[in-house]
PQR file with spaces between the fields and no chain letter, atoms N, CA, C, O and H, PARSE charges and radii, in Angstrom:
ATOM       1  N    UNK     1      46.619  -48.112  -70.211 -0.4000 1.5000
ATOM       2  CA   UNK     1      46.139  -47.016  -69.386 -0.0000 2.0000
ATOM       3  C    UNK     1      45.764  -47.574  -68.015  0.5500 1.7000
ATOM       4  O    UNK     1      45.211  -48.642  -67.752 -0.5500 1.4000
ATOM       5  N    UNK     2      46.240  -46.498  -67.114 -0.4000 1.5000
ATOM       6  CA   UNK     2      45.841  -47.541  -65.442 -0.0000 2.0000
ATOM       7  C    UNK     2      44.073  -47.296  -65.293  0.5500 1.7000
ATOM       8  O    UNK     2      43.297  -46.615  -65.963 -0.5500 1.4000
ATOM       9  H    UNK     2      46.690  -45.631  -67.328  0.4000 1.0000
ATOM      10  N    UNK     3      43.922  -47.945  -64.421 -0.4000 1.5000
ATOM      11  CA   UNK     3      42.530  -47.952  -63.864 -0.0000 2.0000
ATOM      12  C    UNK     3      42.517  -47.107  -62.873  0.5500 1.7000
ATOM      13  O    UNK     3      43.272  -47.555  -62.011 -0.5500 1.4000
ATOM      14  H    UNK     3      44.552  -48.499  -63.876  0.4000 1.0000
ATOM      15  N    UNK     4      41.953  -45.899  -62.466 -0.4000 1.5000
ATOM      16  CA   UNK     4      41.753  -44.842  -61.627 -0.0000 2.0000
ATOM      17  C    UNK     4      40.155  -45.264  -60.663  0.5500 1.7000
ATOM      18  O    UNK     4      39.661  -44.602  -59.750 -0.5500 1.4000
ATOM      19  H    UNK     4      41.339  -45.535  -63.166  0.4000 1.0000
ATOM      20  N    UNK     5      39.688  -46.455  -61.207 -0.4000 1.5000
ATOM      21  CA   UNK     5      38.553  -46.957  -60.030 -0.0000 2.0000
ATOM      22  C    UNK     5      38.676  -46.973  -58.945  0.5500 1.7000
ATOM      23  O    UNK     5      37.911  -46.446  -58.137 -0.5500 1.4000
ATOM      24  H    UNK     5      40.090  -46.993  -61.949  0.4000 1.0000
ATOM      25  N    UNK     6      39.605  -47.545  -58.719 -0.4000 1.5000
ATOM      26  CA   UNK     6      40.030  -47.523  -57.316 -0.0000 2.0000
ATOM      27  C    UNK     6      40.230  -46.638  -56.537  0.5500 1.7000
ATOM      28  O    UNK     6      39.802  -46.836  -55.400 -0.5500 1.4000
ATOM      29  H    UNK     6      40.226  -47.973  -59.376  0.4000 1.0000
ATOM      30  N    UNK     7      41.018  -45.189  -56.841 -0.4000 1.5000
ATOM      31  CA   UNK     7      41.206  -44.368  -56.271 -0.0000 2.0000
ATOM      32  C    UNK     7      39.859  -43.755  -55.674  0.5500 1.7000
ATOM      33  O    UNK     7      38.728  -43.767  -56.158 -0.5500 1.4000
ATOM      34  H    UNK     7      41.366  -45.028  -57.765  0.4000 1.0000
ATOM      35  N    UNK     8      40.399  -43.129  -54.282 -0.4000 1.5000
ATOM      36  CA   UNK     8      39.074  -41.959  -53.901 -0.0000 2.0000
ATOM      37  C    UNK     8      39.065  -40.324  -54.395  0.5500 1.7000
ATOM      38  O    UNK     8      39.979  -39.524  -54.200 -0.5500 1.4000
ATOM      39  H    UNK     8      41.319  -43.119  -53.889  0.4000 1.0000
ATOM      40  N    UNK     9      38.035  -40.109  -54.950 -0.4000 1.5000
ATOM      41  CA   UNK     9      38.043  -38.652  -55.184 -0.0000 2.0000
ATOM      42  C    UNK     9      39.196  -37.791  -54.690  0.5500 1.7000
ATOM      43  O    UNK     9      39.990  -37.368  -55.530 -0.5500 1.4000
ATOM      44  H    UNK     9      37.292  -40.759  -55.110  0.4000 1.0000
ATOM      45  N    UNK    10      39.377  -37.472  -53.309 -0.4000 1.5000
ATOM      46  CA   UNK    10      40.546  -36.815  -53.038 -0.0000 2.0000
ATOM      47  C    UNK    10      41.651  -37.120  -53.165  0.5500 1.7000
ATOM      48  O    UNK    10      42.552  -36.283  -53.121 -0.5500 1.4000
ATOM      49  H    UNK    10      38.732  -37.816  -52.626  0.4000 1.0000
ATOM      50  N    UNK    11      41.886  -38.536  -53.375 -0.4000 1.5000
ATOM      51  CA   UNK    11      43.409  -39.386  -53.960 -0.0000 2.0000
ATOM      52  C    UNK    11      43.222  -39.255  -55.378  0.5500 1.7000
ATOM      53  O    UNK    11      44.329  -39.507  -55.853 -0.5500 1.4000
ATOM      54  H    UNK    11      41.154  -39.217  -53.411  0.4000 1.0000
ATOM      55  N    UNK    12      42.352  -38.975  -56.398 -0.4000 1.5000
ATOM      56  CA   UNK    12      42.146  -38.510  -57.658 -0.0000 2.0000
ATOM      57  C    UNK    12      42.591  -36.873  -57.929  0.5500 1.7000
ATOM      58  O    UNK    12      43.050  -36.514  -59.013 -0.5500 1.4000
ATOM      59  H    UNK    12      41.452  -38.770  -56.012  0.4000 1.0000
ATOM      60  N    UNK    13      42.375  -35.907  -56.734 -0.4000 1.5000
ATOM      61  CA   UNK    13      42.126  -35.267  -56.958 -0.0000 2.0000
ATOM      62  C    UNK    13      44.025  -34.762  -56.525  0.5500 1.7000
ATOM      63  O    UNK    13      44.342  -33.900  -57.345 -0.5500 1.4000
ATOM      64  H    UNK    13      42.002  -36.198  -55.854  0.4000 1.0000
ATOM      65  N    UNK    14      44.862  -34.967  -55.844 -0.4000 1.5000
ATOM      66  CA   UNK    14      46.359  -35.273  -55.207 -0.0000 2.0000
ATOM      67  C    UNK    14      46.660  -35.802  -56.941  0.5500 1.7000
ATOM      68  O    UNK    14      47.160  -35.185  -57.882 -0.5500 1.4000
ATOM      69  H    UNK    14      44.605  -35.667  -55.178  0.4000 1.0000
ATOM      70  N    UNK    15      46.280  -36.769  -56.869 -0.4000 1.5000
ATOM      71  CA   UNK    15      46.888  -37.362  -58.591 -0.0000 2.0000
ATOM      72  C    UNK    15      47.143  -36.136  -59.472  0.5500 1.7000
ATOM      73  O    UNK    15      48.234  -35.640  -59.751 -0.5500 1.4000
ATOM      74  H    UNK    15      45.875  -37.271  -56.105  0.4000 1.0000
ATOM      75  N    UNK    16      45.981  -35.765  -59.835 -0.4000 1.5000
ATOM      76  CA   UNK    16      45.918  -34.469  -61.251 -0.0000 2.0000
ATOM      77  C    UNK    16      46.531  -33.568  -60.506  0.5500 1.7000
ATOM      78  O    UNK    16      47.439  -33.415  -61.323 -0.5500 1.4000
ATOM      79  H    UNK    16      45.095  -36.168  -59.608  0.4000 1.0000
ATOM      80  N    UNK    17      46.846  -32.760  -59.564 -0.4000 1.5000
ATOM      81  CA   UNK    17      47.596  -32.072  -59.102 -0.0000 2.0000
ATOM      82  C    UNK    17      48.996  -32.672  -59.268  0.5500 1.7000
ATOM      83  O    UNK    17      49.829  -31.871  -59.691 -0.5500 1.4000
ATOM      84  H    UNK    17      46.108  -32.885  -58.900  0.4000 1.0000
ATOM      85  N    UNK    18      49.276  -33.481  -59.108 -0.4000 1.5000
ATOM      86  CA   UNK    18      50.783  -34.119  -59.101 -0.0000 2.0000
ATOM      87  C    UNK    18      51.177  -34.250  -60.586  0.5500 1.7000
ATOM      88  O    UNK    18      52.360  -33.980  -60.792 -0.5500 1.4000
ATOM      89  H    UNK    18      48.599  -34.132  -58.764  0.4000 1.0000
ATOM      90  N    UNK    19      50.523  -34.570  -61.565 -0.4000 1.5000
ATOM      91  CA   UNK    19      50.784  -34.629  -63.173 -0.0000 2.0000
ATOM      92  C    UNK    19      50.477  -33.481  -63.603  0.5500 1.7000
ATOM      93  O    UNK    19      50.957  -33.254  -64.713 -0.5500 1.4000
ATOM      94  H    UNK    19      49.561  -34.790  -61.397  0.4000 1.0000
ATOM      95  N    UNK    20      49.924  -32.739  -63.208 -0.4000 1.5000
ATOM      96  CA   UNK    20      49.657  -31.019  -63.746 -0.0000 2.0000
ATOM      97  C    UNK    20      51.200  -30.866  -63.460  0.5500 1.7000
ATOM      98  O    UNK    20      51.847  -30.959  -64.503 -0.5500 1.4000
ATOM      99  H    UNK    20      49.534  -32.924  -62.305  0.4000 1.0000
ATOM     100  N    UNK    21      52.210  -30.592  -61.977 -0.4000 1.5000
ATOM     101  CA   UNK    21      52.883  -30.169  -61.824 -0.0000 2.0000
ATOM     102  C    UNK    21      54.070  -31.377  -62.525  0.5500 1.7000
ATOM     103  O    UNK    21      55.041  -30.807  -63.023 -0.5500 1.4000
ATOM     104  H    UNK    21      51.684  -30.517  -61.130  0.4000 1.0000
ATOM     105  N    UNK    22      54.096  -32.397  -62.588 -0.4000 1.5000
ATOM     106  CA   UNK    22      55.077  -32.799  -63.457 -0.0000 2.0000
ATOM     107  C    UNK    22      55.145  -32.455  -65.272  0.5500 1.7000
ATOM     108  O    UNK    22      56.158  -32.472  -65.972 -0.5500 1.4000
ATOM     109  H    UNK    22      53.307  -32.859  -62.184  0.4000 1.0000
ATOM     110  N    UNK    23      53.809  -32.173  -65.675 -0.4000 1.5000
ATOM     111  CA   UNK    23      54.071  -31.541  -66.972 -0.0000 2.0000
ATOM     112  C    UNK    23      54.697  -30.195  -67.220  0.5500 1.7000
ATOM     113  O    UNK    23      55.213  -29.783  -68.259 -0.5500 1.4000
ATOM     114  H    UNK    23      52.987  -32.159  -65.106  0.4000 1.0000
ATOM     115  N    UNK    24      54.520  -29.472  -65.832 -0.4000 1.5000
ATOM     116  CA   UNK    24      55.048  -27.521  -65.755 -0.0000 2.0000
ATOM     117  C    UNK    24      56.317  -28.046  -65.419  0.5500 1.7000
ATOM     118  O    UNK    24      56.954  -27.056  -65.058 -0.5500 1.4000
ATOM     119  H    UNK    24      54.101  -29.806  -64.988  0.4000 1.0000
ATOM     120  N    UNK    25      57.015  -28.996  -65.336 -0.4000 1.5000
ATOM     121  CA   UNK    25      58.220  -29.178  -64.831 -0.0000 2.0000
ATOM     122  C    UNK    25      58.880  -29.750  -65.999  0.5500 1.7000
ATOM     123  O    UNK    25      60.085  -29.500  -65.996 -0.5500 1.4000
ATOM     124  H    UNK    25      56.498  -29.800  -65.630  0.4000 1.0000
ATOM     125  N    UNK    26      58.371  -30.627  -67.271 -0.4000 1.5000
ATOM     126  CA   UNK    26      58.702  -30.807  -68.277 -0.0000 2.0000
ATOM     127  C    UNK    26      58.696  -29.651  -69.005  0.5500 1.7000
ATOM     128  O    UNK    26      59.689  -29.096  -69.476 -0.5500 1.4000
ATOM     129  H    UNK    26      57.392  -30.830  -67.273  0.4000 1.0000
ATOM     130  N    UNK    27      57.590  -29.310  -69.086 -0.4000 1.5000
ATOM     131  CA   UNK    27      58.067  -27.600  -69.838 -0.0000 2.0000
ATOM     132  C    UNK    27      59.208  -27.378  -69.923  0.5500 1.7000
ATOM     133  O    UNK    27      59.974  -27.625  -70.855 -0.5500 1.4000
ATOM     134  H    UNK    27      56.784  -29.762  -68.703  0.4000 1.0000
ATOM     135  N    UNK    28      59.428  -26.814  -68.789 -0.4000 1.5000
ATOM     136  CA   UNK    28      60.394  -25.724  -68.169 -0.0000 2.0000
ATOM     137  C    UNK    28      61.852  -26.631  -68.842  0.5500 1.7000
ATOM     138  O    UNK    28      62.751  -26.240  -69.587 -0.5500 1.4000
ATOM     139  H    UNK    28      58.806  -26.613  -68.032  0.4000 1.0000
ATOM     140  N    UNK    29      61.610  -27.886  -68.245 -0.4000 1.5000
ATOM     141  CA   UNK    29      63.231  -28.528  -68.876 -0.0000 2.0000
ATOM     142  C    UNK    29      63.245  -28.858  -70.186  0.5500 1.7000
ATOM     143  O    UNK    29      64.371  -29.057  -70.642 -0.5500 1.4000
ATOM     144  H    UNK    29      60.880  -28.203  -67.640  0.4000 1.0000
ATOM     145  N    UNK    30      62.114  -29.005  -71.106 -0.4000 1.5000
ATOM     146  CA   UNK    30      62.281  -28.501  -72.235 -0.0000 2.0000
ATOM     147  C    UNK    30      62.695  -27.016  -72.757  0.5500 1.7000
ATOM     148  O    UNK    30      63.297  -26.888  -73.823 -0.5500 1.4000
ATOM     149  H    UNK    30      61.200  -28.843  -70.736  0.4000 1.0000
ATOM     150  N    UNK    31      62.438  -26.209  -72.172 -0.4000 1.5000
ATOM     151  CA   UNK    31      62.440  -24.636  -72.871 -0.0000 2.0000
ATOM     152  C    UNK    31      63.745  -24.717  -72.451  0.5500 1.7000
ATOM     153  O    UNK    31      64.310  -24.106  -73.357 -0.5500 1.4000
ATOM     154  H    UNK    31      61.949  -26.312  -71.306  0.4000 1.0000
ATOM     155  N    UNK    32      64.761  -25.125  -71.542 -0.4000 1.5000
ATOM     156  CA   UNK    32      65.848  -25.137  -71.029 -0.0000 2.0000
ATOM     157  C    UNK    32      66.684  -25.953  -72.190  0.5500 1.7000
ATOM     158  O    UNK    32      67.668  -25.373  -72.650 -0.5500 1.4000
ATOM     159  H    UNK    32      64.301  -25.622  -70.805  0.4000 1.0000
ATOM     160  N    UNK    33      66.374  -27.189  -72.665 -0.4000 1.5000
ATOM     161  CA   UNK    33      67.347  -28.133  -73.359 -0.0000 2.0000
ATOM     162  C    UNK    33      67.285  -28.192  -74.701  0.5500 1.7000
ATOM     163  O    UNK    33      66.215  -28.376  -75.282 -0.5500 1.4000
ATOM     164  H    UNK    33      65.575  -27.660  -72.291  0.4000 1.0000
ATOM     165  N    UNK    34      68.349  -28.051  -75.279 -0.4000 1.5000
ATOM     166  CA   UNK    34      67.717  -28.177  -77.064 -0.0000 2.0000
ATOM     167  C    UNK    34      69.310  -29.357  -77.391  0.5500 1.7000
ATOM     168  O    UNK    34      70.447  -29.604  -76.988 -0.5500 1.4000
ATOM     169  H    UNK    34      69.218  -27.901  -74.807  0.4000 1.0000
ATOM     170  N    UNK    35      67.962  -29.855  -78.718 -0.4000 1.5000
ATOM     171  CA   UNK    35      69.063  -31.097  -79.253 -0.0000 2.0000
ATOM     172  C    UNK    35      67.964  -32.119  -79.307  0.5500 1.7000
ATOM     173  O    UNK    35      66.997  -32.107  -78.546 -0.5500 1.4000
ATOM     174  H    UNK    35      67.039  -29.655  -79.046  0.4000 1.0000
ATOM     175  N    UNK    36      68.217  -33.200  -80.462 -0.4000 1.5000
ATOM     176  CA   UNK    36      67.003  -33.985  -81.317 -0.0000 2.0000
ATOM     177  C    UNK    36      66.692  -34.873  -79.941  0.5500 1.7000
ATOM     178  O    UNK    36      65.546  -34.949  -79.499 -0.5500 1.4000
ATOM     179  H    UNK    36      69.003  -33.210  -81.081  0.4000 1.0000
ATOM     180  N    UNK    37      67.727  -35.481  -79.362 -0.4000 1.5000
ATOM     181  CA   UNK    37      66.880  -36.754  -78.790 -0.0000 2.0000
ATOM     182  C    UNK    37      66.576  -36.341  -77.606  0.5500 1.7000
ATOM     183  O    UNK    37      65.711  -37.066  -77.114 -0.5500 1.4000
ATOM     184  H    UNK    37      68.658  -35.419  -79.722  0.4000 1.0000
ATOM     185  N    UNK    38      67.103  -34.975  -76.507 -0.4000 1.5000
ATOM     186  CA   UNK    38      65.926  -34.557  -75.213 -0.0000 2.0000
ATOM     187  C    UNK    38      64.991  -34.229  -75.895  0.5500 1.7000
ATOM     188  O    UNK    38      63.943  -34.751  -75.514 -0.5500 1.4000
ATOM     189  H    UNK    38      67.805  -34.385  -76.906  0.4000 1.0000
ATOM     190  N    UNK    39      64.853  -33.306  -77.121 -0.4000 1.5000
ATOM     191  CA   UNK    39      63.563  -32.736  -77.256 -0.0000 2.0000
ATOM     192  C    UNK    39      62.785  -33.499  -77.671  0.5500 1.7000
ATOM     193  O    UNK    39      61.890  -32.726  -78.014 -0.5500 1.4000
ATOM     194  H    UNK    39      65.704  -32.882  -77.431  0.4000 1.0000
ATOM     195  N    UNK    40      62.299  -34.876  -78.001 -0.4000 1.5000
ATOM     196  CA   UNK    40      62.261  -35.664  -78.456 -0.0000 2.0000
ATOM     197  C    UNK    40      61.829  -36.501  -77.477  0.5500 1.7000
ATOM     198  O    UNK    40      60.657  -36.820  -77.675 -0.5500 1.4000
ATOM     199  H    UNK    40      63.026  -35.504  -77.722  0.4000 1.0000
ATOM     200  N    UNK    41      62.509  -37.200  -76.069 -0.4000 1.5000
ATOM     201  CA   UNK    41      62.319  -37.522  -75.368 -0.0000 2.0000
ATOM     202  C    UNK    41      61.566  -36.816  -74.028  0.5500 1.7000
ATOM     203  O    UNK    41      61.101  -37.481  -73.102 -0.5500 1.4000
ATOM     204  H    UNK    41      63.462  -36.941  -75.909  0.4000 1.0000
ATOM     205  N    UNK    42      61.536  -35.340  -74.105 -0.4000 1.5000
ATOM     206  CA   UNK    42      60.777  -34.445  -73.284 -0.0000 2.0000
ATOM     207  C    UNK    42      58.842  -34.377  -74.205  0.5500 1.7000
ATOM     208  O    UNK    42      57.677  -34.303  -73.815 -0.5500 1.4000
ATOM     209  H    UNK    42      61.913  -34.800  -74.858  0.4000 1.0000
ATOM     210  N    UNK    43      59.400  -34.443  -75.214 -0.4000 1.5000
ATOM     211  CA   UNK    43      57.728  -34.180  -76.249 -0.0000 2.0000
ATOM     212  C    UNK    43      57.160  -35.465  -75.482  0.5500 1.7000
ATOM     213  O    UNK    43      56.441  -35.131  -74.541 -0.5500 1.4000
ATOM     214  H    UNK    43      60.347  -34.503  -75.531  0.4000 1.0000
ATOM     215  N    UNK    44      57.287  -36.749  -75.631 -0.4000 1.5000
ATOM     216  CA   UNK    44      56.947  -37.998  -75.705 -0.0000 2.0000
ATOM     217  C    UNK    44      56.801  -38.200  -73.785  0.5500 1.7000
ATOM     218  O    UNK    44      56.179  -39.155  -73.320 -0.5500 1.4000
ATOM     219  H    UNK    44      57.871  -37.020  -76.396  0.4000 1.0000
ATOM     220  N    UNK    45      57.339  -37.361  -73.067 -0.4000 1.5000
ATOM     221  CA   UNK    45      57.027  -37.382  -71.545 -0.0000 2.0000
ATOM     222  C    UNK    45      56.201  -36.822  -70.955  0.5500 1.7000
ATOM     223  O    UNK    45      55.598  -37.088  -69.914 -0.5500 1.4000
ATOM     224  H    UNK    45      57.845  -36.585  -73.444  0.4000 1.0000
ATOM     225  N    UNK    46      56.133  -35.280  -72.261 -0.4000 1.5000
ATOM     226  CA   UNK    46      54.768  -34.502  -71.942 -0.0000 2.0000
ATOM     227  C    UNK    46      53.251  -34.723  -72.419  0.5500 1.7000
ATOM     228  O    UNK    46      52.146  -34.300  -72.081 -0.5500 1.4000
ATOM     229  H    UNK    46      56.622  -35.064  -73.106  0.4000 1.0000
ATOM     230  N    UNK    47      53.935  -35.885  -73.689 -0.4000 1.5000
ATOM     231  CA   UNK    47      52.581  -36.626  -73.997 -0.0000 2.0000
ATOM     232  C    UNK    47      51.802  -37.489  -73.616  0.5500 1.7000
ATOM     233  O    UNK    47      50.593  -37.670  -73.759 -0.5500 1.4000
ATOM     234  H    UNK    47      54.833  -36.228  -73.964  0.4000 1.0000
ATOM     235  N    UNK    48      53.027  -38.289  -72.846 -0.4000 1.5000
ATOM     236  CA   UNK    48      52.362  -39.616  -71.237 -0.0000 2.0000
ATOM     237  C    UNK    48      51.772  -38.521  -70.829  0.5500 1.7000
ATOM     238  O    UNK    48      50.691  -38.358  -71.395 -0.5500 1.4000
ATOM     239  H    UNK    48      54.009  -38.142  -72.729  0.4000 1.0000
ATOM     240  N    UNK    49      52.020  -37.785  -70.149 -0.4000 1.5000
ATOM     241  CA   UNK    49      51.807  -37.252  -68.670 -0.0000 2.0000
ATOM     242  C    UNK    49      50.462  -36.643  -69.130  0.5500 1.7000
ATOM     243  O    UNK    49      49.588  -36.788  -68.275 -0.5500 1.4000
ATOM     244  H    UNK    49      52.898  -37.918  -69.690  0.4000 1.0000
ATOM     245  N    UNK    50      50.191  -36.210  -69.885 -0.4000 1.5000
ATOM     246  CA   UNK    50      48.802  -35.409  -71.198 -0.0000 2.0000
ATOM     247  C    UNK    50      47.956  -36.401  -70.807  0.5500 1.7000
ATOM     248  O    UNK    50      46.922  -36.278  -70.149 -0.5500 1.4000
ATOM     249  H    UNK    50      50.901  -36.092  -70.579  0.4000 1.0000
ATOM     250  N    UNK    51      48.542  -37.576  -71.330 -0.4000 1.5000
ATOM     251  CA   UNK    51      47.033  -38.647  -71.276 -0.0000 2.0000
ATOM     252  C    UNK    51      46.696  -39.160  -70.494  0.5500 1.7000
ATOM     253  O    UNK    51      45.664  -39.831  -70.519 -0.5500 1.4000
ATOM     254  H    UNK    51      49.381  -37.675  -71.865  0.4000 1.0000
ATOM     255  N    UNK    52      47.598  -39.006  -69.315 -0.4000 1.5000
ATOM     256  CA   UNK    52      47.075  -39.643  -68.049 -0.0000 2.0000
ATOM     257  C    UNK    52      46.343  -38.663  -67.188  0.5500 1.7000
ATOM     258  O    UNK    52      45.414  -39.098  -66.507 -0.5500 1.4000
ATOM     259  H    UNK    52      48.436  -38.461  -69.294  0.4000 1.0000
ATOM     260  N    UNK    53      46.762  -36.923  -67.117 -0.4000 1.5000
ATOM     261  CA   UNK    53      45.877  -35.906  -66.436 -0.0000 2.0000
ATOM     262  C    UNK    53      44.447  -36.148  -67.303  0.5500 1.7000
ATOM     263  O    UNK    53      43.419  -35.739  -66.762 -0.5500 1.4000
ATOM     264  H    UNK    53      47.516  -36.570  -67.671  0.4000 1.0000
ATOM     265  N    UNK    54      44.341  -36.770  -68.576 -0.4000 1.5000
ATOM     266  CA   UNK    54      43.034  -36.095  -70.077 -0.0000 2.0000
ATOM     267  C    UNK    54      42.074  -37.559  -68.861  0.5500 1.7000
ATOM     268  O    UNK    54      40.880  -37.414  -68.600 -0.5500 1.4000
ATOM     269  H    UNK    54      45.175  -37.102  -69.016  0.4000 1.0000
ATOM     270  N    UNK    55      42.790  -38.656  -68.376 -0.4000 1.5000
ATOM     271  CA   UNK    55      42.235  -40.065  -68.366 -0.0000 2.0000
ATOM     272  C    UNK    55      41.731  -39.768  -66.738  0.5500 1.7000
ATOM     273  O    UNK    55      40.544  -39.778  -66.411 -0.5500 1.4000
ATOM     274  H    UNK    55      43.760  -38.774  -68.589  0.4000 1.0000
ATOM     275  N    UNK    56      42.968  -39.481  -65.704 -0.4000 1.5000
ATOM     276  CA   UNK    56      42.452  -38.795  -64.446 -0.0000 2.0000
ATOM     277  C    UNK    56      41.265  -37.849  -64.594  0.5500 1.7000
ATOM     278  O    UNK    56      40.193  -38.124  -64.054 -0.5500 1.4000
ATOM     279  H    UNK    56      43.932  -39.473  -65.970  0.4000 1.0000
ATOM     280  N    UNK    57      41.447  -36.652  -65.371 -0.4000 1.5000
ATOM     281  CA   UNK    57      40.435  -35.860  -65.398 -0.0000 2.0000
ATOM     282  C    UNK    57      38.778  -36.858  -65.670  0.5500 1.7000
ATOM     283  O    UNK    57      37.955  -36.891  -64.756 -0.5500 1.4000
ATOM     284  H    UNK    57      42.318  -36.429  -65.810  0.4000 1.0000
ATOM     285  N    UNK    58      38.673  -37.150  -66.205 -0.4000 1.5000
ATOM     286  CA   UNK    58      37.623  -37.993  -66.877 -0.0000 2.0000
ATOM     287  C    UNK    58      36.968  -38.626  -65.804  0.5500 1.7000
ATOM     288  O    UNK    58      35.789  -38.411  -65.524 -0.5500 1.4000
ATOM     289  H    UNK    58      39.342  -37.123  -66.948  0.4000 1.0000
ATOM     290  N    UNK    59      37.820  -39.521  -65.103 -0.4000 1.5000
ATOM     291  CA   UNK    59      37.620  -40.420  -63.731 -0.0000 2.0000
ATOM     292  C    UNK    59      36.532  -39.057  -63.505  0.5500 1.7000
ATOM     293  O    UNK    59      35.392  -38.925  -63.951 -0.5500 1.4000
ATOM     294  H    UNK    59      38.779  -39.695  -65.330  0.4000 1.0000
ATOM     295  N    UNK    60      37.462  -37.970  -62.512 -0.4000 1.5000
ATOM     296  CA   UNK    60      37.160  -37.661  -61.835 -0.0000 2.0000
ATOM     297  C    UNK    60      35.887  -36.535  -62.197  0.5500 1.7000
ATOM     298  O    UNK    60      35.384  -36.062  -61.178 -0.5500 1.4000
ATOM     299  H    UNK    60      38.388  -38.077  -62.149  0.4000 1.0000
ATOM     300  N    UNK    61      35.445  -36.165  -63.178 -0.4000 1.5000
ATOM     301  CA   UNK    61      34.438  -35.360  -63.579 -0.0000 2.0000
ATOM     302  C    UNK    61      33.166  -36.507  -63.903  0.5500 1.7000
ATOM     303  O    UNK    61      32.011  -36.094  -63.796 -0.5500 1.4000
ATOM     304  H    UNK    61      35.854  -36.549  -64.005  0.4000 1.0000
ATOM     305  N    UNK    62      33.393  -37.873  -64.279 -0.4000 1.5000
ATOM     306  CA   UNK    62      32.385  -38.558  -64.562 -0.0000 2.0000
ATOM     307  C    UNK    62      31.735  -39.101  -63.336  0.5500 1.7000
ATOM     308  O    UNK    62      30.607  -39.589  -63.391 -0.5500 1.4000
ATOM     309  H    UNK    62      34.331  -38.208  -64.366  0.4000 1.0000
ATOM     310  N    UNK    63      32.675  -39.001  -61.818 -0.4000 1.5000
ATOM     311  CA   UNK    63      31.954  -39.493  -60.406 -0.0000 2.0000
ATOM     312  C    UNK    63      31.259  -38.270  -60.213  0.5500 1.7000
ATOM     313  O    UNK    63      30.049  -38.359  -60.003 -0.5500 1.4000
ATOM     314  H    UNK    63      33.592  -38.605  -61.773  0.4000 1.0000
ATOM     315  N    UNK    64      31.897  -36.901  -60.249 -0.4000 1.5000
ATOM     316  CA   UNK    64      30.894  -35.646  -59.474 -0.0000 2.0000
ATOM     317  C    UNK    64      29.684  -35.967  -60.472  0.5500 1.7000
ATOM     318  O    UNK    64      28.619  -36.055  -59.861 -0.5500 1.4000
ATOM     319  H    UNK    64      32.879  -36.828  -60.420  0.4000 1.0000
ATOM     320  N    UNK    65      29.588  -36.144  -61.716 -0.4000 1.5000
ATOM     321  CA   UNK    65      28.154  -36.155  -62.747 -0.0000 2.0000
ATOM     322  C    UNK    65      27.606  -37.134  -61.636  0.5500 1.7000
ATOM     323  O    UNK    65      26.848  -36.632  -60.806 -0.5500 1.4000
ATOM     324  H    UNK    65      30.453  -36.072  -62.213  0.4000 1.0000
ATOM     325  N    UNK    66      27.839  -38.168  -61.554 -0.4000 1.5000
ATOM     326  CA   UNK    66      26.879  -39.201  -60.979 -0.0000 2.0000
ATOM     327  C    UNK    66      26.811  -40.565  -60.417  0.5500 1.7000
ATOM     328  O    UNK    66      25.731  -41.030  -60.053 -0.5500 1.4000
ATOM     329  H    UNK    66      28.455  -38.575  -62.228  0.4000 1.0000
């Protein structure tokens, strides 16, 4: 998992905006493609992209706390 320390709040905040919209973009080319190994390989892209907005988010709600 990367380290999001570094980043500044508003470069945190560009991040989760940018992986929000790459997961609505996996969607979409999932609901579009069928067959074992895209769907398969789209699940497993939307599941990176999951844990890195769940890991961004976190960053960035645990600096506004304090």
């Amino acid at each position: 998992m990367p380290d999001y320390s570094s980043l500044s709040l508003p470069e945190l905040e560009d991040r989760i905006a940018i992986v929000r919209d790459n997961i609505r973009q996996l969607i979409e080319q999932a609901a579009a493609v069928s067959g074992g190994q895209n769907e398969e390989r789209n699940a497993d892209r939307i599941a990176q992209q999951t844990e890195e907005l769940e890991a961004l988010v976190k960053e960035r709600d645990g600096r506004k706390r304090g």
